[in-house]
PDB file as gemmi writes it, atoms N, CA and C in Angstrom:
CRYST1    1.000    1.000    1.000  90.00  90.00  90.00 P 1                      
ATOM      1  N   UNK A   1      -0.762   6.469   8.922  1.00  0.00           N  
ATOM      2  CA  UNK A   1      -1.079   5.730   7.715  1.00  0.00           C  
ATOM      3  C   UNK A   1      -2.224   4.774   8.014  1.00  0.00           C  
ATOM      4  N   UNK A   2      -2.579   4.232   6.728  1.00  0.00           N  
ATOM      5  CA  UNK A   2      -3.457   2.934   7.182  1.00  0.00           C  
ATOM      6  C   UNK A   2      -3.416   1.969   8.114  1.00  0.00           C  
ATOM      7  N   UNK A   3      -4.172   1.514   9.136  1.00  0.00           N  
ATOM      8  CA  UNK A   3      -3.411   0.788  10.010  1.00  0.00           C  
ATOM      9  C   UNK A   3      -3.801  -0.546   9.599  1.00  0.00           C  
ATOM     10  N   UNK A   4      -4.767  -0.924   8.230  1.00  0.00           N  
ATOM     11  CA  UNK A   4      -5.013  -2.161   7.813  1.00  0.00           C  
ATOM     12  C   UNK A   4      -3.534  -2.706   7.573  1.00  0.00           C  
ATOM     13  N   UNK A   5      -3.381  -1.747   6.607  1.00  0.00           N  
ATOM     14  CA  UNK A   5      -2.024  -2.065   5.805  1.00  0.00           C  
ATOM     15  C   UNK A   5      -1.084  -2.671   7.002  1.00  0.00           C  
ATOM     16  N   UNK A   6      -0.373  -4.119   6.517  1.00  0.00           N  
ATOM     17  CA  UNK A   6       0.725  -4.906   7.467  1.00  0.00           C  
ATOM     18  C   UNK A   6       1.676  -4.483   6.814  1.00  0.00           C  
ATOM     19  N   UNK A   7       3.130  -5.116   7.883  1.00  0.00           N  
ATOM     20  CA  UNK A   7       4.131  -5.353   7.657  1.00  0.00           C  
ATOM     21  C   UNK A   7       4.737  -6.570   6.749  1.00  0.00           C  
ATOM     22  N   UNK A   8       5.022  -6.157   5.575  1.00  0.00           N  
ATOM     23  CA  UNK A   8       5.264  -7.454   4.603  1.00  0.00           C  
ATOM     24  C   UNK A   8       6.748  -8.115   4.446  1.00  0.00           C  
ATOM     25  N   UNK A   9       7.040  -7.872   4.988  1.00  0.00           N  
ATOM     26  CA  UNK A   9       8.815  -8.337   5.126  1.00  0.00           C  
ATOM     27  C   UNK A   9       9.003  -9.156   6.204  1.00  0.00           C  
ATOM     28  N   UNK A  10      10.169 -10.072   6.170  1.00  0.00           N  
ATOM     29  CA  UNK A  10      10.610 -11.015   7.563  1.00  0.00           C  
ATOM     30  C   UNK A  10      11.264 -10.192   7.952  1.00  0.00           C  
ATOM     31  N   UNK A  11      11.277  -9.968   9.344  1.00  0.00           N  
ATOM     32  CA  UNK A  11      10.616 -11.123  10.165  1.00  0.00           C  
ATOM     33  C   UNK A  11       9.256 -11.140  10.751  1.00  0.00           C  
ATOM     34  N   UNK A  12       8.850  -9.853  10.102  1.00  0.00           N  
ATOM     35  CA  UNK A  12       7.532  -9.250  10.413  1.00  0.00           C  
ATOM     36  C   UNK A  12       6.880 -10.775  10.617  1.00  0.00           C  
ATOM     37  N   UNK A  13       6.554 -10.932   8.888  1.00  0.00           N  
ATOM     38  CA  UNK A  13       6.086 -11.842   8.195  1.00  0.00           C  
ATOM     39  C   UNK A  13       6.842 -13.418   8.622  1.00  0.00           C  
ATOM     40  N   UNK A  14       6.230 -14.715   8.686  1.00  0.00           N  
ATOM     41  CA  UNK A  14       7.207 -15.768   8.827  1.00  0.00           C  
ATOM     42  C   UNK A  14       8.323 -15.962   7.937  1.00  0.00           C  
ATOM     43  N   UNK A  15       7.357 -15.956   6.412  1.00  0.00           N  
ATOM     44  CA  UNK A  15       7.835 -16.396   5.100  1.00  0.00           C  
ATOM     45  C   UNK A  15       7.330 -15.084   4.039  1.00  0.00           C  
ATOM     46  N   UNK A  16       7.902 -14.816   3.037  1.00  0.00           N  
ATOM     47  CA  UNK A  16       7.845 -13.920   1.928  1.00  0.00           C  
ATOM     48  C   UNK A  16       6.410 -13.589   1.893  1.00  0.00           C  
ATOM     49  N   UNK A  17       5.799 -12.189   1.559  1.00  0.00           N  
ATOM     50  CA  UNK A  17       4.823 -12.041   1.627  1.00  0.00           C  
ATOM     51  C   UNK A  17       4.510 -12.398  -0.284  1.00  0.00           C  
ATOM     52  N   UNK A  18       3.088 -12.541  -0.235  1.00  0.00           N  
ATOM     53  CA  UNK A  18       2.376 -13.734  -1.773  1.00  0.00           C  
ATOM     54  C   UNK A  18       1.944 -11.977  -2.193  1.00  0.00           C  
ATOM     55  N   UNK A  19       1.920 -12.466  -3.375  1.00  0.00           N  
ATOM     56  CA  UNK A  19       1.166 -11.946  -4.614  1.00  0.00           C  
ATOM     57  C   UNK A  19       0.168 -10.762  -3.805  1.00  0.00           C  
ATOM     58  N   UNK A  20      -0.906 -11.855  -3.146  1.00  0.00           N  
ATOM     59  CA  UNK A  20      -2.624 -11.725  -3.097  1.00  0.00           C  
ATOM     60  C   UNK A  20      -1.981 -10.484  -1.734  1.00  0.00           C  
ATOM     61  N   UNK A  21      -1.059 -10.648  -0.919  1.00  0.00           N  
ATOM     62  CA  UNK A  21      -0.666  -9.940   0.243  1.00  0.00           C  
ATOM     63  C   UNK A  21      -0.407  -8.603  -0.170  1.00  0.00           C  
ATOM     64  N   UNK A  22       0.756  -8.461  -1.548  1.00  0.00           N  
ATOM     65  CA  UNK A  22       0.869  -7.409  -1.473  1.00  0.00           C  
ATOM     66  C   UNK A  22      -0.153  -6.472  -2.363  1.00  0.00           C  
ATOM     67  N   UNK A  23      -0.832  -6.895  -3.135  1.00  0.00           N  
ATOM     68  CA  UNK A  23      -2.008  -6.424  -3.909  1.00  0.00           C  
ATOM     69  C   UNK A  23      -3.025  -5.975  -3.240  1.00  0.00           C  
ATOM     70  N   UNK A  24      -3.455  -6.680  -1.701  1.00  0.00           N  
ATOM     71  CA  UNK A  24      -4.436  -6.066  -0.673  1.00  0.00           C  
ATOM     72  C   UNK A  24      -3.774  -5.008  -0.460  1.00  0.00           C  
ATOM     73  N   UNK A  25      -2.148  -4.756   0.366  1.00  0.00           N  
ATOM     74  CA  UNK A  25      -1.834  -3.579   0.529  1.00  0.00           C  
ATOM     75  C   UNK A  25      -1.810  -2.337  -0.146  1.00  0.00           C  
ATOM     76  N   UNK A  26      -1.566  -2.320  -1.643  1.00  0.00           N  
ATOM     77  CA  UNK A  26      -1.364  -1.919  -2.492  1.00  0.00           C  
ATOM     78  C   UNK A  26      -3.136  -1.362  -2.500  1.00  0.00           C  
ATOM     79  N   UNK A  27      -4.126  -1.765  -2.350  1.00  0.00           N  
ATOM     80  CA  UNK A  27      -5.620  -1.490  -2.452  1.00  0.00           C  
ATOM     81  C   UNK A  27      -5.453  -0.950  -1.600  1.00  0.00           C  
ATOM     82  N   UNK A  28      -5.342  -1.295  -0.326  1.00  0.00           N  
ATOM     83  CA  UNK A  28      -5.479  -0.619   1.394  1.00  0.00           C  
ATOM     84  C   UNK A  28      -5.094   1.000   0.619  1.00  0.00           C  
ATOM     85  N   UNK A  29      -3.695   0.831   0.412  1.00  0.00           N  
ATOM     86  CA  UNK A  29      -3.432   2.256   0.209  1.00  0.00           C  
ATOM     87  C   UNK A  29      -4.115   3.348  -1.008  1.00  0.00           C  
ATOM     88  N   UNK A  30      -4.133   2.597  -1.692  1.00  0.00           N  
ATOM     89  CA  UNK A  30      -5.282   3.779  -2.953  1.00  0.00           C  
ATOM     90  C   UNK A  30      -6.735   3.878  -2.434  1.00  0.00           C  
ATOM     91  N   UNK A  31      -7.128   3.255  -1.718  1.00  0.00           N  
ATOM     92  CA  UNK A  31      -8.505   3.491  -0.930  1.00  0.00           C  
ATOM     93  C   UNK A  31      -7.817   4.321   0.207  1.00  0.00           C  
ATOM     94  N   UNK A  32      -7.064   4.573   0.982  1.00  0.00           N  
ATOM     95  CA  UNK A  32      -6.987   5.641   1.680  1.00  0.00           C  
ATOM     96  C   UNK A  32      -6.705   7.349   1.514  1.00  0.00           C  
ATOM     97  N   UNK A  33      -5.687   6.904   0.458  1.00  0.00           N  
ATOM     98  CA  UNK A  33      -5.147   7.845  -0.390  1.00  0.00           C  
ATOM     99  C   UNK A  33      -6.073   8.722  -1.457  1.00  0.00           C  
ATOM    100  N   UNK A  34      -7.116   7.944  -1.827  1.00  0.00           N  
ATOM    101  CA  UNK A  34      -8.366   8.460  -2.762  1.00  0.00           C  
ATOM    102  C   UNK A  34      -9.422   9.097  -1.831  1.00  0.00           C  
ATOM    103  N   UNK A  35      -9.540   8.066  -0.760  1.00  0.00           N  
ATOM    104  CA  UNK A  35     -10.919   8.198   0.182  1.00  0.00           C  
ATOM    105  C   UNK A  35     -12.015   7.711  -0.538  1.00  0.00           C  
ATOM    106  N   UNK A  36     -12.145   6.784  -1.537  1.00  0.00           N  
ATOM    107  CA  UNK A  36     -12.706   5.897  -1.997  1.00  0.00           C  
ATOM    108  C   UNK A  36     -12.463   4.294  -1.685  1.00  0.00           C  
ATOM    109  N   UNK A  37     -13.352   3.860  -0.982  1.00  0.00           N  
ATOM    110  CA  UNK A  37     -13.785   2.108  -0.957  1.00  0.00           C  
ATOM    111  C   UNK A  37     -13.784   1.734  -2.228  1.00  0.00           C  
ATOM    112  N   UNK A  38     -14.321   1.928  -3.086  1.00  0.00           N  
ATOM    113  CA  UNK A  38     -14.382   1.467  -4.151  1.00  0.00           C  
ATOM    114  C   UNK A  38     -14.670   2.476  -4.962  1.00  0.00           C  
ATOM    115  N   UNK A  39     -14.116   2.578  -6.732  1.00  0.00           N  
ATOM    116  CA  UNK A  39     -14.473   2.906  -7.261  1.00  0.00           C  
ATOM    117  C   UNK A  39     -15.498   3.625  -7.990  1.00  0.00           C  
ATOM    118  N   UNK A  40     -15.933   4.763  -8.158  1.00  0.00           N  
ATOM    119  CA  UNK A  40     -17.062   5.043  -9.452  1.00  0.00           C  
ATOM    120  C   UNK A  40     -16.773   4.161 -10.623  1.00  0.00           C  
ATOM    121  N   UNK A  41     -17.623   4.046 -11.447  1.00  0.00           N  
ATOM    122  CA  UNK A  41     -17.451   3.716 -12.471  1.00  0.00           C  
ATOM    123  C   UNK A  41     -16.283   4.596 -13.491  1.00  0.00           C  
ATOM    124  N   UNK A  42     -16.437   5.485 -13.489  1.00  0.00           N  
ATOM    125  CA  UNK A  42     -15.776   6.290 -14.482  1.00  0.00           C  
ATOM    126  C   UNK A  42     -14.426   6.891 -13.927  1.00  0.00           C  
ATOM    127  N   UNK A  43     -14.031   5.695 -12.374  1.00  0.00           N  
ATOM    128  CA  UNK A  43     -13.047   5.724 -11.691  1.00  0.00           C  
ATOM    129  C   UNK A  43     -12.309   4.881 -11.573  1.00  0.00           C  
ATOM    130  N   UNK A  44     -12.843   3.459 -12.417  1.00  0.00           N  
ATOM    131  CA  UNK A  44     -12.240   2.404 -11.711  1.00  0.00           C  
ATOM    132  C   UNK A  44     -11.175   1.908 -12.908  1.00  0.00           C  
ATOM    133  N   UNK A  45     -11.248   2.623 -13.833  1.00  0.00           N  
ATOM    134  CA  UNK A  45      -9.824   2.365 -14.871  1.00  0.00           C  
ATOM    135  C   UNK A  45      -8.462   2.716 -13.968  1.00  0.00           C  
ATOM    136  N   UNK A  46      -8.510   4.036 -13.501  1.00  0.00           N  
ATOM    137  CA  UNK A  46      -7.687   4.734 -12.853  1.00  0.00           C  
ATOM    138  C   UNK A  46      -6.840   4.121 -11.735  1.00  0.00           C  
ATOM    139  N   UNK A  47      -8.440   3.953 -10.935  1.00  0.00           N  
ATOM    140  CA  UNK A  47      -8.204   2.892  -9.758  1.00  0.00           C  
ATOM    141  C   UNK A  47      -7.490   1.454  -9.779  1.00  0.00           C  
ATOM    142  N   UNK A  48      -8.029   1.008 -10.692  1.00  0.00           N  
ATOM    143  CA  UNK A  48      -7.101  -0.466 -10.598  1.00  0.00           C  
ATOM    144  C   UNK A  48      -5.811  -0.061 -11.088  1.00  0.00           C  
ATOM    145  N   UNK A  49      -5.523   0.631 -12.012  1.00  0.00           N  
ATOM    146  CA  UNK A  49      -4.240   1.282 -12.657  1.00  0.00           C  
ATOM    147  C   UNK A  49      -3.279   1.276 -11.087  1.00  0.00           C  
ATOM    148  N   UNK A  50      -3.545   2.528 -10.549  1.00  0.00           N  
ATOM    149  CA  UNK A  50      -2.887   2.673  -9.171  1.00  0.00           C  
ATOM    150  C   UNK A  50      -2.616   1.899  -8.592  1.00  0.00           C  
ATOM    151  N   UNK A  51      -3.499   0.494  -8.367  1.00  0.00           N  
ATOM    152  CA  UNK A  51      -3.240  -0.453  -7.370  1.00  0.00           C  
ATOM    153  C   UNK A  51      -2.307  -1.682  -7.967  1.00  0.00           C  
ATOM    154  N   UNK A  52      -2.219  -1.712  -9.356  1.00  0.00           N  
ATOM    155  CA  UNK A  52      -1.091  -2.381  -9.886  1.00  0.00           C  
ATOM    156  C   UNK A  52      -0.231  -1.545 -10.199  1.00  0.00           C  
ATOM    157  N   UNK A  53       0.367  -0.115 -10.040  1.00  0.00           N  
ATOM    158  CA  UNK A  53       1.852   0.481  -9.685  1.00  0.00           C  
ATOM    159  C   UNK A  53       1.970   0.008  -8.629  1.00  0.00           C  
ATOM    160  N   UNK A  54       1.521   0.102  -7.667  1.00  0.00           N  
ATOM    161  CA  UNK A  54       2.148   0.196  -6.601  1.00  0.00           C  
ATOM    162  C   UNK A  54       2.361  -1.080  -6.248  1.00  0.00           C  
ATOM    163  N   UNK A  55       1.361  -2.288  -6.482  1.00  0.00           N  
ATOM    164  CA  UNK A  55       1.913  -3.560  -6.077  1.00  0.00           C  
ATOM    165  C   UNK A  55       3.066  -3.892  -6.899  1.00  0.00           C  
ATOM    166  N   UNK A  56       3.821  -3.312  -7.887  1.00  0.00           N  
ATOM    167  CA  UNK A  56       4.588  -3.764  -8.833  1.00  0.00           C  
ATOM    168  C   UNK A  56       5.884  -3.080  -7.828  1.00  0.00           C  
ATOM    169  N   UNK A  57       5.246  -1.875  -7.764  1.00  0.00           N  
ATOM    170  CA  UNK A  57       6.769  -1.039  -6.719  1.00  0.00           C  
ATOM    171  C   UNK A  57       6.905  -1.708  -5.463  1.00  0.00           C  
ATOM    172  N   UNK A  58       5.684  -2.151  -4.058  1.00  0.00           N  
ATOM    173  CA  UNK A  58       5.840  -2.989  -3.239  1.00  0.00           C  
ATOM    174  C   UNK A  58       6.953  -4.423  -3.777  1.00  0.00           C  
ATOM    175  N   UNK A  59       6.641  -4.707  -4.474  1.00  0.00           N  
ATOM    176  CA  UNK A  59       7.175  -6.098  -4.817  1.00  0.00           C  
ATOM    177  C   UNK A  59       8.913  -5.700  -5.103  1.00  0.00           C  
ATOM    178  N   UNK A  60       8.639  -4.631  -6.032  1.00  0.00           N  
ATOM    179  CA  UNK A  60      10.234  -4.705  -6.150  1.00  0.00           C  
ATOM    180  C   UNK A  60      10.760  -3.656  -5.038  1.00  0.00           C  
ATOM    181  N   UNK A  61      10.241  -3.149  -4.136  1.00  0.00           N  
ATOM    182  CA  UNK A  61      10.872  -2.879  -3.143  1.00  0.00           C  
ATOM    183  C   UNK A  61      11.400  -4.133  -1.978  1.00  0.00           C  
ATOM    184  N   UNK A  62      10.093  -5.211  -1.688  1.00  0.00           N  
ATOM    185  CA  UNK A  62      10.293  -5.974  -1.340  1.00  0.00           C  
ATOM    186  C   UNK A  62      11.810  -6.824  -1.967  1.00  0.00           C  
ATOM    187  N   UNK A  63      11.672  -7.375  -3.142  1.00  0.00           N  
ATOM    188  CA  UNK A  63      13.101  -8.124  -3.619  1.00  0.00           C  
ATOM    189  C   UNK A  63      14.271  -7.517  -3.181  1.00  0.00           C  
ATOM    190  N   UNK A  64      14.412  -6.279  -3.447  1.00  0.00           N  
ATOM    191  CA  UNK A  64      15.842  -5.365  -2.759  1.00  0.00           C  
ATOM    192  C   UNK A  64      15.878  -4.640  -1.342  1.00  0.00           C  
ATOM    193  N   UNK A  65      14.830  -5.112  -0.498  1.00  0.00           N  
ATOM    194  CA  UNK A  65      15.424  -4.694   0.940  1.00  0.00           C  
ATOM    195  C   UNK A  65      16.389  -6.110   1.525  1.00  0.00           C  
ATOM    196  N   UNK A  66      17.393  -5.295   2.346  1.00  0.00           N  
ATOM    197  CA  UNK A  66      18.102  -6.465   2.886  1.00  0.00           C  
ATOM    198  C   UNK A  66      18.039  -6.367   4.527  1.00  0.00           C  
ATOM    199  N   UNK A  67      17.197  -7.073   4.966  1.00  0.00           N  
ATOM    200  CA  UNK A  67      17.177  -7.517   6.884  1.00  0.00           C  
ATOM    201  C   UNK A  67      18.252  -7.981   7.358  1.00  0.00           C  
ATOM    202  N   UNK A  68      18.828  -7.045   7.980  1.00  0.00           N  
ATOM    203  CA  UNK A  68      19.965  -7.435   8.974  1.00  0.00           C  
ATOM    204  C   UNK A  68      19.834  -8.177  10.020  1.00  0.00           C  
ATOM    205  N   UNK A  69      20.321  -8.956  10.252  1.00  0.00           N  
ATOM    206  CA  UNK A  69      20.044  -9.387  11.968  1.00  0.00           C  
ATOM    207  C   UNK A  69      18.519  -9.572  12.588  1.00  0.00           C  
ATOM    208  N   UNK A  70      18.088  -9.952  11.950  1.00  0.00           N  
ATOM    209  CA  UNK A  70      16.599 -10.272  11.832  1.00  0.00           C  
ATOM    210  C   UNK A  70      16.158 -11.448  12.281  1.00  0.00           C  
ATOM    211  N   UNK A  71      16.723 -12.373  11.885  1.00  0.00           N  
ATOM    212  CA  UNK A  71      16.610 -13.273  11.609  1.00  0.00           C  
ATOM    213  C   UNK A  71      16.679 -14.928  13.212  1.00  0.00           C  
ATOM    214  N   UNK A  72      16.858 -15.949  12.979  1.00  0.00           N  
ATOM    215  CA  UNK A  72      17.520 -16.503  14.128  1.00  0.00           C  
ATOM    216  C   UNK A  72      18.610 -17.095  14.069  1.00  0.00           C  
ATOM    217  N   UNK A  73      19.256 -16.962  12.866  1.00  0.00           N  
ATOM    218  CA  UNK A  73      20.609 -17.050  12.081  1.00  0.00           C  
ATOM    219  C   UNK A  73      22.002 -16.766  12.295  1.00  0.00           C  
ATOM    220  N   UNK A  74      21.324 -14.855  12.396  1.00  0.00           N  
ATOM    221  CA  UNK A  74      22.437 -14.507  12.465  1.00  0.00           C  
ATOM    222  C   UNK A  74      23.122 -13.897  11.739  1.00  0.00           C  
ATOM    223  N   UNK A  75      22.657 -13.846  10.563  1.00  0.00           N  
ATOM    224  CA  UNK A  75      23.728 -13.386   9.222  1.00  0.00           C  
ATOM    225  C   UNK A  75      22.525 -11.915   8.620  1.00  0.00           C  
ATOM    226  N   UNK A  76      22.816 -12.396   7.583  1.00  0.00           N  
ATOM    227  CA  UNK A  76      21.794 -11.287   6.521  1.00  0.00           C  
ATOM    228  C   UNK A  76      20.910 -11.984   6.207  1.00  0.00           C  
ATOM    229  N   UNK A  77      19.557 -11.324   6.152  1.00  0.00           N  
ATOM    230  CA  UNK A  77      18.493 -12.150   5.452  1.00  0.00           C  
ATOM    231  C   UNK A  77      17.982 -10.856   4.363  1.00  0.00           C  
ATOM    232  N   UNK A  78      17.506 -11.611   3.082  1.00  0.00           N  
ATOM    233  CA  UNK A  78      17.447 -10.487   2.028  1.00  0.00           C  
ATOM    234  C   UNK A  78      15.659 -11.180   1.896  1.00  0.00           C  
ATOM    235  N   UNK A  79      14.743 -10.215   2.136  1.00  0.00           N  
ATOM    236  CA  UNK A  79      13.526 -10.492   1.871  1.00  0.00           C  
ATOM    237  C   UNK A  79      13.097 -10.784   0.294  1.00  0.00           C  
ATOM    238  N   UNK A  80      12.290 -11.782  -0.032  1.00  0.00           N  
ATOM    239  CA  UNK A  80      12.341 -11.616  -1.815  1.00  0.00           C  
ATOM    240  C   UNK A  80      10.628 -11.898  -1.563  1.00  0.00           C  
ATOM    241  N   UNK A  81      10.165 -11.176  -2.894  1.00  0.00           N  
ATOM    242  CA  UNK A  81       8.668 -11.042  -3.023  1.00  0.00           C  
ATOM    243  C   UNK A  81       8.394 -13.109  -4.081  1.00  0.00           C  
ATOM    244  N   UNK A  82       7.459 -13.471  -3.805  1.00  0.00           N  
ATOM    245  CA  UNK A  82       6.709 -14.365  -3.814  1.00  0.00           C  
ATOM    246  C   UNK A  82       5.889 -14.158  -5.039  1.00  0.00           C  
ATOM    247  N   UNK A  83       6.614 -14.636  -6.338  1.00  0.00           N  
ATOM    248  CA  UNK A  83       5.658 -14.580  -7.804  1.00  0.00           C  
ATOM    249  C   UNK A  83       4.996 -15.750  -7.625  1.00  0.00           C  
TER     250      UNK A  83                                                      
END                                                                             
């Protein structure tokens, strides 16, 4: 896969990954996936389209994963996305 693209979850991450975090990833991947940097013009409806599914699916994947033992706790830690 992309190797721009990070790990957005704790404990990867310190604290919840932001907005702007998962929206880069979400780009990382439709620019790899297309093989377009950027857009054509008569591409970039499409293009931004794609990159807000998927930051919408990142995010709510993010809210419902739950990190086990992750943590320095001890218990469960449930990662939540950062509106």
């Amino acid at each position: 896969m992309c190797r721009s693209i990070k790990t957005l979850r704790p404990p990867v991450l310190p604290e919840e990954a932001t907005e702007d975090e998962v929206r880069a990833a979400a780009l990382q991947y439709v620019r790899k996936v297309s093989g377009f940097r950027a857009p054509a013009a008569h591409n970039r409806e499409v293009f931004e389209h794609a990159v807000d599914v998927i930051a919408a699916a990142t995010a709510e994947l993010l809210a419902g994963i739950e990190v086990r033992g992750g943590g320095g706790g001890g218990g469960t830690t449930t990662a939540r996305h950062a509106s």
